[in-house]
N, C-alpha and C positions, 0 to 999 in steps of 0.2 A: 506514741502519737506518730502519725504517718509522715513522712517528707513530703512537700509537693515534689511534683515532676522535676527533672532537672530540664532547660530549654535544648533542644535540638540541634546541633551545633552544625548542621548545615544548613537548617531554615530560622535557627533563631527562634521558635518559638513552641513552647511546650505542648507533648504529645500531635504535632502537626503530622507529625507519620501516622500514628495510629488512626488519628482522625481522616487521614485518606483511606486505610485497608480499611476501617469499618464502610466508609462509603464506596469501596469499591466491593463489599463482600455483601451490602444491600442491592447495588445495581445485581450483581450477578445472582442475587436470589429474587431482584422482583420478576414479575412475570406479565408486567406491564409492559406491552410491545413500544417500541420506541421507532423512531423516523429514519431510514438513512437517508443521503444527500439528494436523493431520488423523490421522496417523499413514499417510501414504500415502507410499511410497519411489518419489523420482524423480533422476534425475540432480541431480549440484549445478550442475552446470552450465545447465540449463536452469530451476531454481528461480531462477536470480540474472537472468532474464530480465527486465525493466519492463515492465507489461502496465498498459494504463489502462483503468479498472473505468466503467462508467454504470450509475448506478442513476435510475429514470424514475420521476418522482410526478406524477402526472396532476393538472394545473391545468387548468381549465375558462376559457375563452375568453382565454389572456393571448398578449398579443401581445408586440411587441420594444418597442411605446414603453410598455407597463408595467412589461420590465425597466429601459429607461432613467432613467424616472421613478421607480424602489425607493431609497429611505431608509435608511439605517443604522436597523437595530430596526422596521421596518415588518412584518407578518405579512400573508401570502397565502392567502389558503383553498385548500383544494385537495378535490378528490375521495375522494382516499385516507384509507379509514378506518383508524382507528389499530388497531393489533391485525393487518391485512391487509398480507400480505408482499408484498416488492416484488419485480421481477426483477433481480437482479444481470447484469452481460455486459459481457464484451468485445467488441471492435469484429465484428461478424458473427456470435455466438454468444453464447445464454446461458448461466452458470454455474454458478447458484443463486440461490434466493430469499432476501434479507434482510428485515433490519426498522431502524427508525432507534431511537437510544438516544441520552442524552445521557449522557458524561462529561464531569466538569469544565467547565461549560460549554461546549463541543465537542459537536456532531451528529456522529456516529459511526452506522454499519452495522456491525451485525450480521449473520454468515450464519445463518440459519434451516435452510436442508436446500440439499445437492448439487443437482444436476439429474442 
């Protein structure tokens, strides 16, 4: 005769892991397009894609040994005036305009508009 499961001993509660990878190995096999925050329907599958974002703030004359030389808490001047959105992109393409915002302490982007 079988054993039950033993519980999970990070979540306490039996098979709770398996019960995520089967529902994350359904999303990634439906083909029911889903929402991003946009309201624009794309595959789930390719929403779960890693894309690294750069956003460009124009410093005026800085070189590699003023980043080497940068201090915890030190401020840079930069060109960019506040209010003036930046380009958001991925690697060979832009995406959209952002703007910088602070939460909680944290520098955050915002998107401004599509491209």
């Amino acid at each position: 005769m079988a054993q039950p499961p033993k519980p999970d001993e990070q979540t306490g509660a039996a098979g709770s892991r398996a019960t995520e990878m089967a529902a994350e190995a359904a999303l990634m096999r439906s083909t029911t397009p889903v929402e991003d925050a946009a309201g624009i329907a794309m595959n789930p599958i390719v929403a779960r894609i890693p894309v690294e974002l750069d956003v460009a703030v124009p410093i005026r004359k800085f070189r590699l040994r003023n980043l080497l030389a940068l201090e915890r808490g030190q401020v840079i001047e930069s060109t960019w005036l506040q209010g003036d959105d930046l380009p958001l992109a991925a690697p060979g393409a832009q995406l959209a305009w952002s703007e910088f915002e602070v939460i909680d302490q944290k520098l955050a982007v915002r998107i401004t508009r599509l491209v």
